[in-house]
N, C-alpha and C positions, 0 to 999 in steps of 0.2 A: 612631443612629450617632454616635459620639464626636467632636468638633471637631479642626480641626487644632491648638488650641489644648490642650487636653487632654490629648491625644495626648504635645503637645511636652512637656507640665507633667510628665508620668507618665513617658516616657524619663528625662526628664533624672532626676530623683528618683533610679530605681531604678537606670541603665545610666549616668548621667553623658556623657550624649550628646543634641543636639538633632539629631533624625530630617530629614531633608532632607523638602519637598514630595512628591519620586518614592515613599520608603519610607515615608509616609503613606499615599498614594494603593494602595499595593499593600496595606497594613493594611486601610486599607476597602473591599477587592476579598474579601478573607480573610475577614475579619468578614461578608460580605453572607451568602457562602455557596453564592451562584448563578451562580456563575464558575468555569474554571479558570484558573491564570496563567502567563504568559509574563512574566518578570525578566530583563533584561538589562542590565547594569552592568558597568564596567570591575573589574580587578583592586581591591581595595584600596578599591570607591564604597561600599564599607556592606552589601551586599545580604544579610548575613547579620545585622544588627539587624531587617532587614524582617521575618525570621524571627522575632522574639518580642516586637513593638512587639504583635501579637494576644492576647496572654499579658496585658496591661496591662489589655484592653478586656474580657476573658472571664474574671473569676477563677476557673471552675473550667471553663477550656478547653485540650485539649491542643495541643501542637505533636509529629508524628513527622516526622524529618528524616532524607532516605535519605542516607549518605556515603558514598563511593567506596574510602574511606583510614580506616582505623581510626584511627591517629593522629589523623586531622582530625575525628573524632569527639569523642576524648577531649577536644581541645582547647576541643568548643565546652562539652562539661559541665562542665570546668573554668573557660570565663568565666562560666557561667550563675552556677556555686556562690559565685563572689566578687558577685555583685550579686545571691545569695540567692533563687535560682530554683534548685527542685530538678529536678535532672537525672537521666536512667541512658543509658550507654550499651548497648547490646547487642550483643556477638560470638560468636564460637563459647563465648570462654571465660567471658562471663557471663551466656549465655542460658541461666539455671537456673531449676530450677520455682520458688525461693523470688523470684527476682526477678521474674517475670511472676506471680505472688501478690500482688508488692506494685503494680506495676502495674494491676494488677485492681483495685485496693482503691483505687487512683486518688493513689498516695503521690507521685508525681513531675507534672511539668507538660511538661517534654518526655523522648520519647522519640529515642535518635539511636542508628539503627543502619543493618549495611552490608544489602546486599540480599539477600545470601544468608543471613542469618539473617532478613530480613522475608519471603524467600519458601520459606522452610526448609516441604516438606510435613507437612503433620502438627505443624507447628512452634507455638511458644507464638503466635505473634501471628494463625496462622488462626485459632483459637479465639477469640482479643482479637476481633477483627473482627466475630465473628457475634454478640455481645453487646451488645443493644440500651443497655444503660447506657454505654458506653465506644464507641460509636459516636458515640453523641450529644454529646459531649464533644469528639469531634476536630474542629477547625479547620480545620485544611488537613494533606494530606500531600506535605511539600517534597522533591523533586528537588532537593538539592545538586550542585553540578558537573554540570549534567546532558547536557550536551557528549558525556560517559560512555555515554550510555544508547545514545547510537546509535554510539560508537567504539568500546565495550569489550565490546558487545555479544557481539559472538565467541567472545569467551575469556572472559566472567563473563554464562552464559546467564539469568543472575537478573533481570538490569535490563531483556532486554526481555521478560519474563513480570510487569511491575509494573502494568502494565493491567489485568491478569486482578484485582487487589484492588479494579474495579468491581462484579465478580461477588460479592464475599464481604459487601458493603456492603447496609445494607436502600435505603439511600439515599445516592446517590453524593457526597460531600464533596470540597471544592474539592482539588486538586492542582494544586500552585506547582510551577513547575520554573525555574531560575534558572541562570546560567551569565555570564560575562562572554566567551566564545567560539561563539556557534551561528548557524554561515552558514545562509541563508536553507534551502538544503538539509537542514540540519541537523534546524532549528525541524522541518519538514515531515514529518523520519520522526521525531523525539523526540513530535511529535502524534500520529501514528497506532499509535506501538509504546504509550505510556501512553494510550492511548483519550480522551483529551484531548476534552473535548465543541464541536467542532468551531464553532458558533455561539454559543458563549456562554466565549468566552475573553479575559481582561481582561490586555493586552498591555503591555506597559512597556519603553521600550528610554532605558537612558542611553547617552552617549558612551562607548564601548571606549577611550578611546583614553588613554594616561598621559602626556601631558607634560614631567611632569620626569624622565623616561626619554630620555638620547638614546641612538638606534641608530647601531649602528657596524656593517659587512661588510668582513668581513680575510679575503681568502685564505689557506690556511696556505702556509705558505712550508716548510716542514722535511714528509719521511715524515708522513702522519697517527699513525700506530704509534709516532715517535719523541716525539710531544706535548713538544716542543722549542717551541712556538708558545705554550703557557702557562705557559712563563719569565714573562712581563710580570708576573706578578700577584705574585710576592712579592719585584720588585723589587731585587733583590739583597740581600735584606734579612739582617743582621746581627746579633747581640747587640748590644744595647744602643740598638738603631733603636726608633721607635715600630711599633705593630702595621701590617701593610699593610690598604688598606681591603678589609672584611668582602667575600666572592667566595662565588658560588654558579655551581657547572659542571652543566649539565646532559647525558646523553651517554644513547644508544637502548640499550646494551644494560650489563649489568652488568660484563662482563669487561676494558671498555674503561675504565668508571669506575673499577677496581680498580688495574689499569695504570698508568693518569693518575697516579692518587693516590702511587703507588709512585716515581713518577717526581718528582713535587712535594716529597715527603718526602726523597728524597736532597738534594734541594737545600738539606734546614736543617741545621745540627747536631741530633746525636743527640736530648737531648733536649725538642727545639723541635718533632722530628717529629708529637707526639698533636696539634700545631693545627691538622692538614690530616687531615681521615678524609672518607673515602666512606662510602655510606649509602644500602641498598638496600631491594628486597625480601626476600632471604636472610637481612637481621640482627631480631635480635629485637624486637620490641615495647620491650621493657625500657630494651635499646638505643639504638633510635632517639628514644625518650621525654628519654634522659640526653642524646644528643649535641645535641638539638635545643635543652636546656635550656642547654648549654653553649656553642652557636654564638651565642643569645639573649643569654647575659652576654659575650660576648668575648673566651670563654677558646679558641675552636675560630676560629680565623679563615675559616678556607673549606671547605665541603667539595663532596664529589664524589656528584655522585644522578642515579638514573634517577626514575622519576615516584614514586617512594616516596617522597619528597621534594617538593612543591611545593603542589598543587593548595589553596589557603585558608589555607595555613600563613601566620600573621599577625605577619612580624616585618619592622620596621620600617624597619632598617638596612642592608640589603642592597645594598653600593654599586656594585658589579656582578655582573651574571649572563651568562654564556656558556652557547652552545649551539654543543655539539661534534661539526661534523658538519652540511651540511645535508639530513637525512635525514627530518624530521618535517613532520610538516602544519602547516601555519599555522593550526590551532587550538590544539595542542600549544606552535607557539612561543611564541605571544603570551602562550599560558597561565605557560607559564616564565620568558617575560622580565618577566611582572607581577611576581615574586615579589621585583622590584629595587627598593628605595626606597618601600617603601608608605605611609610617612610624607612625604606630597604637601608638606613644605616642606623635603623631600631630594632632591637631584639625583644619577641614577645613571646607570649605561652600561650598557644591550646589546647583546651582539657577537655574533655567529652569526658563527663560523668556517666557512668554505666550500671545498669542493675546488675548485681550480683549474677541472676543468673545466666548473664550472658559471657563469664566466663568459664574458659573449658575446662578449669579447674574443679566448680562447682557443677559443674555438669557431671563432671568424674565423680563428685563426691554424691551428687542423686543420683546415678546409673549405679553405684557401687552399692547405695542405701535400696534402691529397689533391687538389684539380684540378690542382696541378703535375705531381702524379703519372700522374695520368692523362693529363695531357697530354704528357706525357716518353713515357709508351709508347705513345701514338696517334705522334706524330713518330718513334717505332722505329721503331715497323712503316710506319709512310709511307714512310722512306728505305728499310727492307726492300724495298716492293714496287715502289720507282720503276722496278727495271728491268725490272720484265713492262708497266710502262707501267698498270696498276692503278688505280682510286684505292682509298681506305680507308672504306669508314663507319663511323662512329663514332656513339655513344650517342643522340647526339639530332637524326640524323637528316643531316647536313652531314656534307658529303663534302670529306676531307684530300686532296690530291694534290703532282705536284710542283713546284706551283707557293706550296707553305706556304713563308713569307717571315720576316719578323723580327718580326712581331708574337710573336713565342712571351713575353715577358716579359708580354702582358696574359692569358695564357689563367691564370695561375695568381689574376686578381683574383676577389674572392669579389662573387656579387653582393648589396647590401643589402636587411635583413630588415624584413619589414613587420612588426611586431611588435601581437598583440593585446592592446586596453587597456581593453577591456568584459570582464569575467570572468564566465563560464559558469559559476555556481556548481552543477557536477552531481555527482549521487551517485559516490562512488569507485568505481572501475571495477578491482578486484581487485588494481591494481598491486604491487609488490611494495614493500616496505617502505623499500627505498632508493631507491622511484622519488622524483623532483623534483618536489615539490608546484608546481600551477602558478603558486599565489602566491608562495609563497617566493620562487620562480624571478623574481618581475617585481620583491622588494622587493631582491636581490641585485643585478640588472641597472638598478635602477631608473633610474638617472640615464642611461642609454645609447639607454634606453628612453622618453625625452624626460618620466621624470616629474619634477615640481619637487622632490619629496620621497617618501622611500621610506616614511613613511606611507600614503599615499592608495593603493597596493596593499592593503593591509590593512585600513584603514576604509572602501575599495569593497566587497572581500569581505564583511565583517559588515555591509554599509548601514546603516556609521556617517550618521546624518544630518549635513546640512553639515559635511561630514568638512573642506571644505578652509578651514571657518573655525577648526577647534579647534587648532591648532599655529601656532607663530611660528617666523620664522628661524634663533632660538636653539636650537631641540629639533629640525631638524629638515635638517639640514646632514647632505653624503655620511662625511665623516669618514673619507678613504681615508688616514689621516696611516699612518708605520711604527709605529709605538708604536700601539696602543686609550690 
């Protein structure tokens, strides 16, 4: 087994990077063989060098790496090819016989493809599999994003049939699965869906948490529909202004990012409009390839994405990101708001824009408005029935008569909420897509909710270890200012 020393000699050489101790220790978990892995790391800690520090120790060993996002595919064969590691990626449009020929012949070192062409029946890589020479050769096979496997399961039935390539194997080779989002619940079925060899799993958790991220919770104040609320970001910005800082929106369905974006663009002169585009699923490949290139040099200053857009995309500058709507899971956010400042000696803002009524303020103020209510028409009908001499029951059990006096200004108080701060991290329960995640909900209300910092919602969930030493007062302030 190669030293950490070694190790660090051989990164740096080839990748110009020296490997942290964690992404060592996950190299010599890969390299054993007799493992599978659990990788947990923040947005932005490395965990995809973990991915080919094995490449250094096995020269003629492969790495196959399942991606979620073709883009994020292509990305990583493009880093490989500038530090001279041959790559291919594989999709619908390059899974050809001539490219799994060269595969075969062992011409590439990593293979990166999405799941539906690794579990395509009949496909080039069942036949890869049963081949005792290219068996032997694979290292590990890596779950990217693997958050995925148990969220997207639904609507991309590939990721949870990725188990089943125990069966096509003479002998089961380690599988890495990595994520910087996987609640305890999460881990639990991404083990059982990838058949994850249950006693012999080599676990790695860093800190989830990013620091020079601060979070900000803005209710929107204008129509959600009228997205009047993200004016702030370009400032009133003018010809002749410097550019506003680089913005990334994140929003649940595409028709709303379209919208947005429609609405952001009136606000520049004509032809200042191309530095604001949205960016979904809908646009091409081609596309997304160029705007991404173009948001990278700081010709695009913001654009507008639903998850076609985010998940390992590795740029550096992103000085705020917004999440429009609190509609998503706090796996999803945290996943979106990483994509802010990934270069750790840049300070950026995430805001998660919130409806109104998902603060427990407003909540106070319509629980307060219905007991009024209700007690306005308990005292109708009370003076209704004074003169059969009657009394009233009412709801819980307590009887109104004519002797109700001037207390009526306390019936409309609301009583206070004992609020839960242990979180049940359990399996989704069908809700629907706009239900209120329950963390979301505690990092919204955090401060009401007696937490010091709306953190420690978040690194409860993922059992960030000593979650409440990783943050200081500076990163971690309610920030209800009117401006983000």
């Amino acid at each position: 087994m190669p030293s950490v020393d070694d190790i660090r000699t051989k990164a740096h050489a080839v990748f110009q990077k020296r490997p942290c101790l964690w992404q060592i220790n996950v190299c010599h978990a890969a390299l054993a063989g007799n493992q599978d892995i659990i990788s947990i790391a923040g947005t932005g800690a490395g965990k995809t060098l973990s991915f080919w520090l094995p490449l250094l120790c096995r020269p003629d060993g492969i790495q196959i790496v399942v991606t979620p996002l073709n883009i994020l595919g292509q990305q990583n064969i493009d880093t490989l090819s500038k530090a001279g590691v041959h790559g291919i990626f594989i999709s619908a449009k390059t899974a050809t016989k001539r490219n799994f020929e060269d595969i075969a012949d062992f011409k590439y070192r990593v293979i990166v493809v999405n799941p539906e062409e690794l579990m395509r029946p009949g496909g080039g890589f069942e036949s890869l599999f049963k081949k005792k020479s290219f068996a032997d050769k694979i290292i590990s096979i890596i779950i990217d994003e693997a958050h995925c496997v148990s969220q997207w399961g639904s609507f991309r039935p590939e990721y949870r049939h990725i188990g089943s390539l125990r069966h096509l194997q003479r002998a089961p080779c380690t599988m890495m699965v990595t994520s910087a989002t996987l609640t305890p619940w999460a881990i639990s079925d991404v083990k059982s869906i990838l058949s994850l060899r249950e006693d012999y799993v080599f676990f790695s958790q860093c800190s989830i948490d990013r620091p020079n991220i601060n979070l900000v919770i803005r209710p929107m104040l204008n129509p959600r529909k009228s997205f009047v609320d993200l004016t702030f970001l370009l400032r009133n910005w003018k010809p002749g202004d410097p550019p506003p800082p680089k913005f990334l929106i994140f929003f649940d369905n595409i028709s709303e990012s379209v919208e947005a974006g429609r609405y952001l663009c009136s606000l520049l002169p004509l032809e200042y409009r191309p530095c604001v585009q949205w960016f979904n699923s809908e646009m091409s490949d081609r596309f997304k390839a160029e705007e991404t290139l173009r948001f990278a040099n700081n010709e695009v200053w913001g654009l507008l994405a639903t998850d076609s857009f985010g998940m390992g995309m590795d740029l550096p500058d992103i000085r705020i990101v917004v999440q429009w709507g609190a509609t998503c899971s706090i796996s999803t956010l945290w996943q979106r708001f990483g994509r802010c400042v990934r270069d750790p000696s840049l300070q950026g803002t995430a805001i998660l824009f919130t409806e109104k009524e998902n603060l427990d303020s407003e909540r106070s103020k319509k629980a307060g408005r219905a007991e009024k209510r209700r007690a306005k028409t308990v005292l109708k009908e009370a003076a209704k029935q004074q003169r059969t001499g009657r009394s009233v029951k009412v709801e819980d059990g307590e009887n109104i008569n004519d002797e109700l006096s001037g207390d009526e200004e306390k019936i409309g108080e609301v009583r206070g909420k004992e609020v839960e701060k242990e979180h049940r991290m359990k399996k989704p329960s069908g809700k629907s897509k706009k239900s209120l995640d329950s963390v979301v909900d505690d990092v919204i209300n955090a401060k009401d909710r007696g937490y010091s910092c709306r953190r420690i919602p978040i690194l409860t969930a993922f059992k960030n270890n000593e979650a409440g030493e990783l943050f200081s007062s500076s990163n971690s302030v309610y920030i209800d200012r009117d401006e983000p």
